[in-house]
N, CA, C and O atoms as CSV, one atom per row, in Angstrom:
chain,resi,resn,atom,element,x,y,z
A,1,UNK,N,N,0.858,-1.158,0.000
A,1,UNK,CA,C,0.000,0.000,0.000
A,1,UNK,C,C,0.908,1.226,0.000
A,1,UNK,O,O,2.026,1.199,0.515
A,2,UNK,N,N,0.438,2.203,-0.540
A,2,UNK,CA,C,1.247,3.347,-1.102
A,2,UNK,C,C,0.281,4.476,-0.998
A,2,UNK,O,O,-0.752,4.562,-1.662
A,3,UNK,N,N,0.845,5.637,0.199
A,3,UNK,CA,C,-0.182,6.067,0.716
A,3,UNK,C,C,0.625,7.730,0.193
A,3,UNK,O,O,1.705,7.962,0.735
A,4,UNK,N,N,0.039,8.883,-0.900
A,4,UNK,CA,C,0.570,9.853,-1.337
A,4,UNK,C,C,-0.706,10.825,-0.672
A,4,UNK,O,O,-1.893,10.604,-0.433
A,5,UNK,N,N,0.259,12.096,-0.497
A,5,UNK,CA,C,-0.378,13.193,0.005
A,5,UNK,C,C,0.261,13.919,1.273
A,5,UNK,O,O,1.314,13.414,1.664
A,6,UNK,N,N,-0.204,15.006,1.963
A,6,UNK,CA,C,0.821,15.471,2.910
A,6,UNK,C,C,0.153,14.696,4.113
A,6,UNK,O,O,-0.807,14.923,4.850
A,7,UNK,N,N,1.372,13.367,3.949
A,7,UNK,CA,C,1.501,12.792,5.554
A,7,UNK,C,C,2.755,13.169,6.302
A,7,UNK,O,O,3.629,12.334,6.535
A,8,UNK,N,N,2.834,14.333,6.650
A,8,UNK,CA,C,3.961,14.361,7.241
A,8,UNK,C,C,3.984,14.000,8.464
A,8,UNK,O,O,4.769,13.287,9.089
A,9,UNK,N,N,2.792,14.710,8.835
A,9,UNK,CA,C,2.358,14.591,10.139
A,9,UNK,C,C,3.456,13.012,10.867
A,9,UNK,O,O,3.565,11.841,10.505
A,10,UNK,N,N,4.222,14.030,12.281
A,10,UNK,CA,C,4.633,12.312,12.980
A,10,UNK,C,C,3.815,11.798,13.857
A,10,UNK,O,O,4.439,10.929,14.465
A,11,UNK,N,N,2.597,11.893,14.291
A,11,UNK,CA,C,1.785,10.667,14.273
A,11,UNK,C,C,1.196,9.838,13.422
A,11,UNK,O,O,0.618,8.915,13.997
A,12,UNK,N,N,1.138,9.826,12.437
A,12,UNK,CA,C,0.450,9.097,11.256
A,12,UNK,C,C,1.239,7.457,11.249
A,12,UNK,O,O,0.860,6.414,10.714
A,13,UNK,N,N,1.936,7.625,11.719
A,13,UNK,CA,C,2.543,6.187,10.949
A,13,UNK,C,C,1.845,5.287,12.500
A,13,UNK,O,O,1.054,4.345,12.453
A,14,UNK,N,N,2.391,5.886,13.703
A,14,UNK,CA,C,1.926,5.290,14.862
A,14,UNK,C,C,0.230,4.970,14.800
A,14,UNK,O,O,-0.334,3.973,15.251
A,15,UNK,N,N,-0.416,6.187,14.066
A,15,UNK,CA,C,-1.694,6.223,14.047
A,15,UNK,C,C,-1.794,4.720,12.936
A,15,UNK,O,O,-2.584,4.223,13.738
A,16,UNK,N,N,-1.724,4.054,12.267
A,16,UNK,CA,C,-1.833,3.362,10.977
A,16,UNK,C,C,-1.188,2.274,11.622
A,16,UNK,O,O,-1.507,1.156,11.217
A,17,UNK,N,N,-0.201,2.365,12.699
A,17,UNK,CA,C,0.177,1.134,13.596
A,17,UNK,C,C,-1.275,0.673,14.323
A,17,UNK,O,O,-2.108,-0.206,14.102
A,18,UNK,N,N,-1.140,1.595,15.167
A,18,UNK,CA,C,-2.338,0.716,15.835
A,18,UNK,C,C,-3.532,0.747,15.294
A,18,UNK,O,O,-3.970,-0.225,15.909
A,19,UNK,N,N,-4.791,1.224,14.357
A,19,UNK,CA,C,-5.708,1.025,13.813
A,19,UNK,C,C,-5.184,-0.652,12.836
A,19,UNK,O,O,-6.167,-1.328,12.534
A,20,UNK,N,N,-3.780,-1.263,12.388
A,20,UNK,CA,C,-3.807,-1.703,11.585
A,20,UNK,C,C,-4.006,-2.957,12.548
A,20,UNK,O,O,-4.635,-3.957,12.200
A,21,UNK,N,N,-3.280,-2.768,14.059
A,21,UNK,CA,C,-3.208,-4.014,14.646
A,21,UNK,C,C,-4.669,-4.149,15.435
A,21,UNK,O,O,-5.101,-5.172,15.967
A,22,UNK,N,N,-5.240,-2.997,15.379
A,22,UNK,CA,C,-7.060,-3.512,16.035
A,22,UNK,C,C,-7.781,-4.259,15.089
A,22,UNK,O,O,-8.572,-5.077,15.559
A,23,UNK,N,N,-7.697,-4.174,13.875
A,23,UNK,CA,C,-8.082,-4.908,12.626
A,23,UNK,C,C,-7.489,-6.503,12.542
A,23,UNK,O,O,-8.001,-7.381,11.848
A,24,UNK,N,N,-6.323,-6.668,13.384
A,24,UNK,CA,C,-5.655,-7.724,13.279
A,24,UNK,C,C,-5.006,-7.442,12.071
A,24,UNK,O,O,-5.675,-7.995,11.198
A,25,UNK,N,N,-4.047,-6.866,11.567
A,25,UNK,CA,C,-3.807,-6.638,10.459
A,25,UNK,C,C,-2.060,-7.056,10.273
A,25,UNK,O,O,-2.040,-6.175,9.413
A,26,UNK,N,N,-0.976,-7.447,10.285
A,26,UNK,CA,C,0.067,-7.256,10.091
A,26,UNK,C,C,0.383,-6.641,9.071
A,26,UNK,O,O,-0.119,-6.718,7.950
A,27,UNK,N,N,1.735,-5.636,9.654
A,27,UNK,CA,C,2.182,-4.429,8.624
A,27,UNK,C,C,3.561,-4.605,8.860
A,27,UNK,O,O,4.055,-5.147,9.850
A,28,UNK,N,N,4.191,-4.089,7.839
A,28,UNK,CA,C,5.701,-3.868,7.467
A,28,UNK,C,C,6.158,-2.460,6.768
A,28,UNK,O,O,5.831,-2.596,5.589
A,29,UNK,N,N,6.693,-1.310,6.917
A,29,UNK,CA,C,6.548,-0.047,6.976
A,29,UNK,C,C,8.003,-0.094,6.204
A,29,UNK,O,O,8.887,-0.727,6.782
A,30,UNK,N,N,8.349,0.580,4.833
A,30,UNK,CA,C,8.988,0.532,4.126
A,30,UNK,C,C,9.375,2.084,3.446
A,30,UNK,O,O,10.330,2.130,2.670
A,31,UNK,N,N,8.796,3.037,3.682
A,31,UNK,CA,C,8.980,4.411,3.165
A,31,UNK,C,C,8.179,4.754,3.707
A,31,UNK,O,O,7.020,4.342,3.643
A,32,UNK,N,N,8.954,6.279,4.918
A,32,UNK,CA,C,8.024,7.108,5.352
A,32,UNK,C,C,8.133,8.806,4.994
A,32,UNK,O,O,8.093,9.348,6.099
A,33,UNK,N,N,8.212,9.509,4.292
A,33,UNK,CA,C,8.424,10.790,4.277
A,33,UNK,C,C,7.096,12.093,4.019
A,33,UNK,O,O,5.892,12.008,4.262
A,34,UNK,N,N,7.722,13.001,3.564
A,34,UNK,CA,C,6.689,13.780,3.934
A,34,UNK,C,C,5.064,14.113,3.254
A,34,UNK,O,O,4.089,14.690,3.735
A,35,UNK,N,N,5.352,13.328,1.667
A,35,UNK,CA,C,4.445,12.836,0.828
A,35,UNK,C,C,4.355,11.219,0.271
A,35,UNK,O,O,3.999,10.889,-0.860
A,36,UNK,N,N,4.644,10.586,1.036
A,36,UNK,CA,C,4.482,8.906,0.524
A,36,UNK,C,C,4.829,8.231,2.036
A,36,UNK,O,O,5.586,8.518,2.963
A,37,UNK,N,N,3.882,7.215,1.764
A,37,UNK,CA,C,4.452,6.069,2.996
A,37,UNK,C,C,4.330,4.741,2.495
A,37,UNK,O,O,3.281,4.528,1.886
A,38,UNK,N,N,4.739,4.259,2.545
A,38,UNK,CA,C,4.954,2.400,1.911
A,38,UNK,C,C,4.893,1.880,2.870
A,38,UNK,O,O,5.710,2.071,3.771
A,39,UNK,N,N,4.072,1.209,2.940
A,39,UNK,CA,C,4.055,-0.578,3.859
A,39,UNK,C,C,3.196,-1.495,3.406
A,39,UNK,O,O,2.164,-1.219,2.793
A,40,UNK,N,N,3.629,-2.769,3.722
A,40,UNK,CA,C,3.191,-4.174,3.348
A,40,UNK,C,C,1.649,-4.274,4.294
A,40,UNK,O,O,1.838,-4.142,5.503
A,41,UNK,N,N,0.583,-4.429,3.989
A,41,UNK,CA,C,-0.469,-4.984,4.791
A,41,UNK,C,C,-0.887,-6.517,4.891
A,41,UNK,O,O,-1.046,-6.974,3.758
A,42,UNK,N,N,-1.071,-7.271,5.701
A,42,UNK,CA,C,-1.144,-8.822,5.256
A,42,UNK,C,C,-2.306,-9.275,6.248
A,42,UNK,O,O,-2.042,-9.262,7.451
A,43,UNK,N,N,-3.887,-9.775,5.726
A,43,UNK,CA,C,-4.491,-9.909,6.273
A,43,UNK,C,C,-5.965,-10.294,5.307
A,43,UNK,O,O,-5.969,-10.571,4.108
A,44,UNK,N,N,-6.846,-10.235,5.981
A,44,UNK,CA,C,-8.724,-10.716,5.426
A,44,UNK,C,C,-8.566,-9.515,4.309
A,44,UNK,O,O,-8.092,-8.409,4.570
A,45,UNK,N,N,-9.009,-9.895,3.129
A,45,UNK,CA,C,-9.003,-8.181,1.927
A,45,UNK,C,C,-10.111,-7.021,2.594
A,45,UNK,O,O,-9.903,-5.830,2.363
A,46,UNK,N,N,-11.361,-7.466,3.479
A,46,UNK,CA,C,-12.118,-6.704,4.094
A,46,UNK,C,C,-11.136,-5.692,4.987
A,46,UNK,O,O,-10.818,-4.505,4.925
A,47,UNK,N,N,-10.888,-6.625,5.698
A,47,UNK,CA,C,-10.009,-5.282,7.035
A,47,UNK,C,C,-9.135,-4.927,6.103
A,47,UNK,O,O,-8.833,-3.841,6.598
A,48,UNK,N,N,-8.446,-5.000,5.069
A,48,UNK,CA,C,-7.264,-4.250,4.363
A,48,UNK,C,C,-7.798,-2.666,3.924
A,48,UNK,O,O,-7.257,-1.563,4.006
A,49,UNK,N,N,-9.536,-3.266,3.266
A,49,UNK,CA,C,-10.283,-2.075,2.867
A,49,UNK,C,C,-10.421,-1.199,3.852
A,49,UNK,O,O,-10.233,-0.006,3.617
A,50,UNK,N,N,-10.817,-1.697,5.285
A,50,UNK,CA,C,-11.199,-1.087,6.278
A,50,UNK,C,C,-10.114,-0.242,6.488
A,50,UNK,O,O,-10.442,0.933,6.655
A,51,UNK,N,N,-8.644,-0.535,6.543
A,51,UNK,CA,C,-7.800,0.286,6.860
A,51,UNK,C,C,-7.549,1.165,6.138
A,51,UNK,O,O,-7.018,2.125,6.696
A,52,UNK,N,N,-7.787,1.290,4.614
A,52,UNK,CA,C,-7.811,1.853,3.777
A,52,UNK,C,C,-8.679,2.916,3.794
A,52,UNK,O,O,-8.328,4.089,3.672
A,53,UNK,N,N,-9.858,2.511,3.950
A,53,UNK,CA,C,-11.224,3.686,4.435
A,53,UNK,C,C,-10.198,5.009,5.312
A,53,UNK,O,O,-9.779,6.115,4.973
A,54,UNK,N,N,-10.117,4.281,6.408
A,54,UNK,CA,C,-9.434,5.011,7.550
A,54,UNK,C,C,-8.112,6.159,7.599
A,54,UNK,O,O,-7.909,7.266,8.098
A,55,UNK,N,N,-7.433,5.252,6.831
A,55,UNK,CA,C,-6.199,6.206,6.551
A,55,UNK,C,C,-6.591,7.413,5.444
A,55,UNK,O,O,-6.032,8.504,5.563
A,56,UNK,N,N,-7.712,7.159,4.202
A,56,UNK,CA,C,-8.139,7.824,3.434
A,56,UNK,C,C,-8.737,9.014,4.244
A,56,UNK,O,O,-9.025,10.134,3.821
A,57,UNK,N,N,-8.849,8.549,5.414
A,57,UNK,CA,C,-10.342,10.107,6.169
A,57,UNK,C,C,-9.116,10.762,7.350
A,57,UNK,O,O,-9.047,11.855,7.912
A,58,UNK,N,N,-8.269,9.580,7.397
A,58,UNK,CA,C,-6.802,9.857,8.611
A,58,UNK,C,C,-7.332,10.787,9.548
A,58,UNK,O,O,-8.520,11.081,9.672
A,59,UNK,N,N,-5.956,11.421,10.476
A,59,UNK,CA,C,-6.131,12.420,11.386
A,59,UNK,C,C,-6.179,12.988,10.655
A,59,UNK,O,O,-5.946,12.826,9.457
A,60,UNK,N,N,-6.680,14.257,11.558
A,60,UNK,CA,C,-7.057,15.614,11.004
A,60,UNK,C,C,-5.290,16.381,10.337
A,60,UNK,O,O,-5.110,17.151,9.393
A,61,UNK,N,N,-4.458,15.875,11.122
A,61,UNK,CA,C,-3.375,16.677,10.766
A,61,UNK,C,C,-2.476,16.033,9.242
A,61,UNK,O,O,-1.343,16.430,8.973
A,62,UNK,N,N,-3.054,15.244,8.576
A,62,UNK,CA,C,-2.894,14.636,7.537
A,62,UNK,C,C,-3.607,14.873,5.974
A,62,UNK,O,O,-4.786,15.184,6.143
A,63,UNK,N,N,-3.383,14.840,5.068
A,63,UNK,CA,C,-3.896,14.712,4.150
A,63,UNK,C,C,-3.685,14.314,2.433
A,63,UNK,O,O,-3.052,14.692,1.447
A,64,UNK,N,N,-4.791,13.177,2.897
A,64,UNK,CA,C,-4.409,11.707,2.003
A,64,UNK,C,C,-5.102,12.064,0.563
A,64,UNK,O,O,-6.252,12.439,0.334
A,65,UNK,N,N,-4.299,11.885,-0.095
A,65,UNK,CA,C,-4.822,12.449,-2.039
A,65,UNK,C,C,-4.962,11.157,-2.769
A,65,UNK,O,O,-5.681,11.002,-3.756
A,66,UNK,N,N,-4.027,10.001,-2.065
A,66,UNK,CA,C,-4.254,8.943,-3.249
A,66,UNK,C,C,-3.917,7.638,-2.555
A,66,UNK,O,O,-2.715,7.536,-2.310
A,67,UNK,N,N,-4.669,6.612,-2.172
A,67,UNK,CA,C,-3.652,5.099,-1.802
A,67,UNK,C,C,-3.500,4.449,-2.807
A,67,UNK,O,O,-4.473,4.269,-3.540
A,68,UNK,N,N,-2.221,3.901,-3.136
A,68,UNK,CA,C,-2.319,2.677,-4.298
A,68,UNK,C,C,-1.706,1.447,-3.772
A,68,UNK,O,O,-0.614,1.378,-3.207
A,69,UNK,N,N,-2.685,0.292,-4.064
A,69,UNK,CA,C,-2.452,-1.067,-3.735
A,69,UNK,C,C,-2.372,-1.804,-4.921
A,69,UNK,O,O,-2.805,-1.662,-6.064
A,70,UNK,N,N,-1.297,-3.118,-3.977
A,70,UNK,CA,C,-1.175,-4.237,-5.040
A,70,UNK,C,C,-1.032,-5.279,-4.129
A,70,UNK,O,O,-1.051,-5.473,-2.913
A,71,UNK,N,N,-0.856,-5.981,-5.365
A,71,UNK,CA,C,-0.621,-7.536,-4.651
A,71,UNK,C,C,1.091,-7.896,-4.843
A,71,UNK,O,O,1.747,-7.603,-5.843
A,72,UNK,N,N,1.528,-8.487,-3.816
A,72,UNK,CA,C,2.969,-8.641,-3.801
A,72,UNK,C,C,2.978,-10.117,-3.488
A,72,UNK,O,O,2.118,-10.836,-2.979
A,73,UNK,N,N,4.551,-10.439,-4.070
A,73,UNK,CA,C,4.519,-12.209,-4.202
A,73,UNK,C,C,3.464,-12.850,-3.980
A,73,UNK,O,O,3.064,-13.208,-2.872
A,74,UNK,N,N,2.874,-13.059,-5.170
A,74,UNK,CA,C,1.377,-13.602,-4.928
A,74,UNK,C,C,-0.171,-13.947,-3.911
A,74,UNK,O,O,-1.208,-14.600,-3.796
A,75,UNK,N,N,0.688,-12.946,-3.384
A,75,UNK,CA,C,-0.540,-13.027,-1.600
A,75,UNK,C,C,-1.406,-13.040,-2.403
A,75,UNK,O,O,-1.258,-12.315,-3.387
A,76,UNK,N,N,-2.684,-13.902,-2.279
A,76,UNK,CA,C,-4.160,-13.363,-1.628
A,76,UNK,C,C,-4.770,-12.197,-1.102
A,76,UNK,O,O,-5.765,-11.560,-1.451
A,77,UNK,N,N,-3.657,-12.013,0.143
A,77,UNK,CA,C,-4.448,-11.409,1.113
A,77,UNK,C,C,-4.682,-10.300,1.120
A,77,UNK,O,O,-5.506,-9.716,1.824
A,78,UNK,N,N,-3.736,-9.726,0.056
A,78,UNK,CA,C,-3.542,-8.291,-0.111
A,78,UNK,C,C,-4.456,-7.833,-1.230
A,78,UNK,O,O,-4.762,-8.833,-1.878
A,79,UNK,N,N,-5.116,-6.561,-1.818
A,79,UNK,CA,C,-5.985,-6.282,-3.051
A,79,UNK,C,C,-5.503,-5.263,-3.546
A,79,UNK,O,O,-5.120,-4.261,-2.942
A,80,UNK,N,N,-5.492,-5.583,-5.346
A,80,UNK,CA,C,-5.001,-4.416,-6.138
A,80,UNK,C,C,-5.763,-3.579,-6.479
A,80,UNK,O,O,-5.367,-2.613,-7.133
């Protein structure tokens, strides 16, 4: 998942930690800067959406313009 827009904000990533692990979600966090964040999501494709919803509406001190997903080494679990 590939999350563009001004996230600079430094709670956002903590924020996207724990909403990802109330979902049961495992994440792997790969690029964080001040317009992109990369991480791996691995889980049900529902809660992936769900997290997706979430980070799309984020904190207030954020603002999300675009997520792009895929599927990586053939997971399932993940949606493009």
């Amino acid at each position: 998942m590939t999350i563009l827009g001004d996230v600079s904000a430094t709670s956002f990533v903590p924020w996207i930690r724990r909403h990802a692990k109330k979902l049961g979600l495992s994440q792997t966090f790969f690029h964080s800067d001040a317009d992109r964040i990369e991480l791996e999501v691995a889980g049900p494709v529902e809660l992936i959406d769900m997290l997706e919803m979430g980070c799309s509406l984020g904190p207030i001190d954020v603002w999300v313009e675009e997520i792009q997903r895929r599927v990586m080494d053939g997971q399932q679990n993940a949606a493009s």
